[in-house]
N, C-alpha and C positions, 0 to 999 in steps of 0.2 A: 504494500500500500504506500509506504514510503518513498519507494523507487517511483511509483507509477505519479505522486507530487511532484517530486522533482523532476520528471521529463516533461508533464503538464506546466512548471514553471519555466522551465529554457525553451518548450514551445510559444509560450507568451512572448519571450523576451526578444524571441528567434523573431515573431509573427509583429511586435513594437519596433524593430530596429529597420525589416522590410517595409514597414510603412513610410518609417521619418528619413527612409532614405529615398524613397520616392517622393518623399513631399520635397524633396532638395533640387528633383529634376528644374532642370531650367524651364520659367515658364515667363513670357514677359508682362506678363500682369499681373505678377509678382514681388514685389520688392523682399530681397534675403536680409533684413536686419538693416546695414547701412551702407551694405552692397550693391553698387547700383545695378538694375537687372537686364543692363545692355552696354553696350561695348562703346569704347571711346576711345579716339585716333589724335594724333596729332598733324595727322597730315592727309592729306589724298593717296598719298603714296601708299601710306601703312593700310589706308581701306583696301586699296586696288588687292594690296598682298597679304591680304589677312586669311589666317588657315584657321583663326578658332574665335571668328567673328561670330554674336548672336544675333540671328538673324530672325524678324519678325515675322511670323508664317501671315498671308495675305487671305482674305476669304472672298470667295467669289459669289456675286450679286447677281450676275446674268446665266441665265441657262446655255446652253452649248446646243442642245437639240441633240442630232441622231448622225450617225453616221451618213447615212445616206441623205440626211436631211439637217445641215448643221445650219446655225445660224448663229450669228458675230454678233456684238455690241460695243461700242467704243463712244466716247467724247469728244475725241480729239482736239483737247483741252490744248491752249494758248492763249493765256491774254498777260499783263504787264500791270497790273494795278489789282488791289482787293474789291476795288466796286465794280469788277465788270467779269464778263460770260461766266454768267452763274452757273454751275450745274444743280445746285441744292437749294430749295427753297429755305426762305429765312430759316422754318424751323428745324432744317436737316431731314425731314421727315421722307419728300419725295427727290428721286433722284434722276436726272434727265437721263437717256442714252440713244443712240441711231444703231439702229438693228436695220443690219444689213447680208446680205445671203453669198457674196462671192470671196473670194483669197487669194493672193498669188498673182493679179492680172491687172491692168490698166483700166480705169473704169470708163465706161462705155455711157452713153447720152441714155439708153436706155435701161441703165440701173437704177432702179429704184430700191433706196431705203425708207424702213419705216421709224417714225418720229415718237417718242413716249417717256414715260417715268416708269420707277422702280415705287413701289411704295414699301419702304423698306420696316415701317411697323407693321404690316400684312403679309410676314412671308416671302416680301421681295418681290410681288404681284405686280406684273407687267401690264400698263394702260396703253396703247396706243392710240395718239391723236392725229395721226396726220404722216403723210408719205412726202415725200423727195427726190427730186434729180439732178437735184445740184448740190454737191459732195464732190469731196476729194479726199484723198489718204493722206494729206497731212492735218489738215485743219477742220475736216467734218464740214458740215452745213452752218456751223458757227453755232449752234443752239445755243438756247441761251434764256435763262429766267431777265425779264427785265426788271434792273436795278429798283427795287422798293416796292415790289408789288409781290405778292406770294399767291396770286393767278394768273398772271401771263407772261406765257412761254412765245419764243420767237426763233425764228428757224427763215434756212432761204431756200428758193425752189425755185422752181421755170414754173412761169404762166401755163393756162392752162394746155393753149396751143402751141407749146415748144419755143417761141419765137423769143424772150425776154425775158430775164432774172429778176422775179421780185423776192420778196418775203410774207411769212406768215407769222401773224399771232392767232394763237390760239386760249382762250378762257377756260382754266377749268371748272371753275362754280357753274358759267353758264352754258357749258361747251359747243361754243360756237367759236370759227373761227374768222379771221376777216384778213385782208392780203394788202400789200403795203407796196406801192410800184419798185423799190428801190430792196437790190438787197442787202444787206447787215451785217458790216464787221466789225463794229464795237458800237455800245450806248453807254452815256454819260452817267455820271455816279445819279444825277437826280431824275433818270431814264426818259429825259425829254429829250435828247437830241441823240441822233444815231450818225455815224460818220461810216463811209464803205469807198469801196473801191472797184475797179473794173476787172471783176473774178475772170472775164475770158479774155484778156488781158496778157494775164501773168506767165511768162515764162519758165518760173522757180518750179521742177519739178515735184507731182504731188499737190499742185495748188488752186490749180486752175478748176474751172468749172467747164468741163465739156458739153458738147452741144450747141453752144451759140458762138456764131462767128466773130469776132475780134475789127469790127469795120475798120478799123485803122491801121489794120497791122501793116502795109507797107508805109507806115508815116511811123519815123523815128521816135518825134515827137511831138505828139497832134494837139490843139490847144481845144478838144473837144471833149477830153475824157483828163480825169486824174482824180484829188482826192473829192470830195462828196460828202455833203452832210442832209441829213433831211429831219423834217421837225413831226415828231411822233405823234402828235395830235390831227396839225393840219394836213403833214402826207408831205408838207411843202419843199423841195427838193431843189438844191445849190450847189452849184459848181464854186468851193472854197475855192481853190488851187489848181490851175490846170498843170498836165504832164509838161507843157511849152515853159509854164513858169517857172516850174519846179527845176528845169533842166537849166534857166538860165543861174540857180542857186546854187547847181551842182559844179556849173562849169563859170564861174563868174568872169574869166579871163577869154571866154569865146565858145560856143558852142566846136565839138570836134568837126574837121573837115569830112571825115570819111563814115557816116552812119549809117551803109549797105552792110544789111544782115545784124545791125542792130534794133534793139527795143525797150524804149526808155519808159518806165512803170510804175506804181504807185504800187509798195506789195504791202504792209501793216502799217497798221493804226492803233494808237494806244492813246486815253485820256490820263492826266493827270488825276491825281486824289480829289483835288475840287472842281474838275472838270472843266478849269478855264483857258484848260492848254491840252495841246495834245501832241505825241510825234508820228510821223509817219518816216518810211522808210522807200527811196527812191533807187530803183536798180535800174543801172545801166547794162543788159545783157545782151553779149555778143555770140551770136550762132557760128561758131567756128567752123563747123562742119554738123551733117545731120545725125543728131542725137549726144551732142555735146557743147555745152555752152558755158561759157566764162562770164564773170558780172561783176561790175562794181556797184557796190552799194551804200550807200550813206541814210545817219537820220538826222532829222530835221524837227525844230519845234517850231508849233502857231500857235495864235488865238484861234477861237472858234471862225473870226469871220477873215479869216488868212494872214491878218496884219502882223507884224515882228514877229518873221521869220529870222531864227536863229539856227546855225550850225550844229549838231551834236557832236557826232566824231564819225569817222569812216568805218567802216563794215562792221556795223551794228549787227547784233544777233539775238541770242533768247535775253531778255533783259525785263525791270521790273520797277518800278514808280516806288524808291522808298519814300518818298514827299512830292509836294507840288514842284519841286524845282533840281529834285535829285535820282539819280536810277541808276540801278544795280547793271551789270551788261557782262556777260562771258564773250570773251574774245581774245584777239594777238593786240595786245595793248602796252603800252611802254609802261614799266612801275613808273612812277613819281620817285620813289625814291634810288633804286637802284641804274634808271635809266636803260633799260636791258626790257627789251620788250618778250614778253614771255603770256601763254596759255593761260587762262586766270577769270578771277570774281573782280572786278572791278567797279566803283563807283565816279560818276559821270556828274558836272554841276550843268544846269541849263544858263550855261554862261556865254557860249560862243566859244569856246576856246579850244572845244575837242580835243581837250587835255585829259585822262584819268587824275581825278584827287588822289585817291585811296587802294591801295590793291587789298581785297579779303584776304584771297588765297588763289595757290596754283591747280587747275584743275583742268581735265578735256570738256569739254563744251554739252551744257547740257540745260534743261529745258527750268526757270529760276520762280520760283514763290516765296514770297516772304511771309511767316509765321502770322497772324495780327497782333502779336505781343512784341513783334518786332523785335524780338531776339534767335528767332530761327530761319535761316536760308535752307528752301527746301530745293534740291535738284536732282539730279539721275546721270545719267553716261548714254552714249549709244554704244553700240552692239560693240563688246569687248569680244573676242575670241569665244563668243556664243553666248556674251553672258552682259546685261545690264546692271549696270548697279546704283541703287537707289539709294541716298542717305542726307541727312541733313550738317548743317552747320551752327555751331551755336556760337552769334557776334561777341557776347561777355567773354565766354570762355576761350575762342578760336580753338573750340573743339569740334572733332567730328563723329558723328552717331551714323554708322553704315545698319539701316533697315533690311536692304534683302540684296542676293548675287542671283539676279535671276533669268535663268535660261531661254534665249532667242530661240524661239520654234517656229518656223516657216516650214507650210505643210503637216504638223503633226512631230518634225523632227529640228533638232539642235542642228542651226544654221550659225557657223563663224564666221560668215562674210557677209559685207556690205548689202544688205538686199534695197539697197535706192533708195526709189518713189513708194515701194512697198511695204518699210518698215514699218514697224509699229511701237512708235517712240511711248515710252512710259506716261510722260507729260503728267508726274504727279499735280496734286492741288489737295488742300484741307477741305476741311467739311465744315460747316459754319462756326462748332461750336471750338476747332483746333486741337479736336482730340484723337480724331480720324485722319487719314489720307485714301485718295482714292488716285488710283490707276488705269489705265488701259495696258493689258498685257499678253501673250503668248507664255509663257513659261510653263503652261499645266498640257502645252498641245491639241486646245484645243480652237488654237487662230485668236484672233481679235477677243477679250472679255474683260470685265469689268471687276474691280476687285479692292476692298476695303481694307485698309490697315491700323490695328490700334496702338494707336503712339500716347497713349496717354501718360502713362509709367515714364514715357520721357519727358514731356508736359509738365506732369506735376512734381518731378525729381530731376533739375537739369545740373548740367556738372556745374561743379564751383571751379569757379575762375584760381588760376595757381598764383 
């Protein structure tokens, strides 16, 4: 009887030790005591090469379908400021996405995707409002909640008879929809004024809106089309900036003698934080030859009604409004301090001077958010040796928190090379309340889907500064 206690006692101890050693697994919505419960870098470098990184498992919101019958969902998230292309309604509740049915191919005038939310307090129950034909694989249809409203979604399309790129809003309370002549690439923080550009226009691979013809294209640079604002209520639609003016900004010493086989463009638009300024980004591209093209590109700031036009810097890229008068920019930028121009986070004054202030940090080029606490720089990579990688920065600390190393799948399998117009950039963003991030990704194989990450353990525990 004695014996048979004392085995029943080491079985207890045996069966308490297997527990609290599983409670020790790594879990990131965890905190171990005063351990923090995720990984911190000092550099870009040590993320790239980290072997015993914790990494945040992602959850998927969109369904995938069927083999035979799969179906994609993406955002194809891009903007440069906290008040603009919403994907989440104020309350975080509903979640935009374009569910779309092809992979792997160039999209065609008669691709249609469809338009809807996730209602993510039901299951992640899929509403669709509305279809499209004007998409593209870098930047979607622009969807987008407009700024201040938590019922109207806006999105861009071709009229009905193929002929002309408008827009639609759609009401959820009332669900009607109503169509808008002009289509939409960003609205102002107080969502009365919409600023767009000439989607069949664009050169930039991945951007363009197929289907409608480009009437200008043999003019360099035509004083009929460029940037475009239109007034949300009245529909009333103005040519800010033509392509002619913008060019005489670019080239102030003389327009070029030789513009055969060039095309001069209007490609992003971004509002400041008060919306009384905005940049856009003008590329000069040259068609070298068929299916390969060179461009220089610059950005520019305005008022709303074109006046003081100022300089930014040269070849502008993924960038972000940390104030009305300052923005973050990944690019080949000269430090300020070391004079050595190098790959990197940099900050920009709306000064004219197309000078870098401030250099963050050195990194490859990648898609930029800023926290709303404005202590966290959120970005990502493109496609490393078959693998993204997602992480954030924290400005106090100039520390780095690597989220996830996650796997490029084109067609179902681990792709390490450059797949173009076709890739499917991460293009993180937070979720209203900055305890989430939301992705577009491949890494599970099964194409284009949508997927949630909880960062809050880093949120609410961020590293302290040394």
């Amino acid at each position: 009887m004695g014996n048979n206690k004392t085995w029943l006692f080491i079985l207890i101890c045996k069966l308490f030790l297997l527990n609290g050693s599983s409670a020790q697994k790594y879990d990131p919505g965890i905190e171990q005591g005063n351990e923090l419960s995720y990984s911190v870098y000092s550099s870009f470098e040590e993320v790239l090469n980290a072997t015993d990184a914790k990494y945040f498992a992602p959850v998927r919101i969109s369904p995938a379908g069927t083999k035979r019958k799969p179906i994609y969902h993406g955002f194809f998230f891009y903007n440069c400021s906290h008040q603009e292309l919403f994907q989440f309604d104020p309350s975080g509740r509903y979640m935009l996405a374009l569910r779309i049915f092809i992979e792997g191919r160039k999209v065609q005038p008669n691709d249609k995707g469809e338009v809807g939310y996730f209602d993510l307090q039901k299951n992640n129950k899929w509403t669709k409002i509305g279809e499209t034909t004007a998409w593209n694989w870098q930047q979607g249809t622009r969807l987008q909640w407009i700024p201040g409203s938590s019922e109207e979604i806006i999105w861009n399309d071709r009229s009905a008879d193929g002929g002309k790129l408008v827009s639609r809003i759609y009401n959820i309370r009332t669900k009607k929809t109503r169509t808008l002549p002009v289509t939409v690439y960003t609205i102002s923080p107080d969502g009365k004024t919409a600023l767009t550009i000439n989607f069949e226009r664009i050169v930039h691979g991945g951007c363009k809106y197929v289907g409608i013809e480009d009437r200008y294209k043999d003019q360099w640079a035509p004083s009929e089309i460029g940037i475009w604002k239109m007034d949300m209520e009245t529909e009333k639609v103005e040519l800010v900036k033509s392509v002619r003016e913008m060019a005489a900004h670019m080239y102030p010493d003389g327009f070029p003698e030789d513009t055969v086989n060039r095309t001069l463009y209007i490609f992003r638009e971004g509002f400041n934080p008060s919306g009384n300024r905005f940049i856009a980004f003008v590329k000069d591209a040259y068609n070298e030859q068929p299916g390969r093209t060179s461009a220089r590109t610059e950005g520019f700031t305005m008022n709303l009604d074109g006046s003081d036009v100022k300089y930014f810097y040269r070849e502008p890229s993924h960038h972000f409004w940390l104030n009305d008068t300052e923005i973050m920019d990944n690019g080949f930028h000269t430090d300020p301090v070391t004079g050595k121009t190098v790959r990197g986070y940099f900050r920009f004054a709306d000064d004219g001077s197309g000078q870098a202030k401030e250099k963050y940090f050195d990194a490859p080029n990648g898609h930029i958010t800023l926290h709303k606490n404005g202590e966290w720089i959120l970005t990502d990579t493109y496609n490393i040796d078959g693998y993204i990688h997602l992480y954030m920065y924290h400005i106090p600390s100039r520390k780095f928190v690597p989220l996830g190393k996650l796997a490029y799948k084109l067609g179902g399998y681990l792709y390490p090379y450059n797949p173009g117009i076709l890739r499917v950039d991460l293009h993180p963003r937070f979720t209203p309340d900055g305890k989430k991030v939301c992705i577009d990704s491949t890494h599970e194989g099964f194409g284009r889907q949508l997927y949630l990450i909880d960062i809050s353990p880093i949120i609410d525990n961020p590293p302290i500064k040394d």
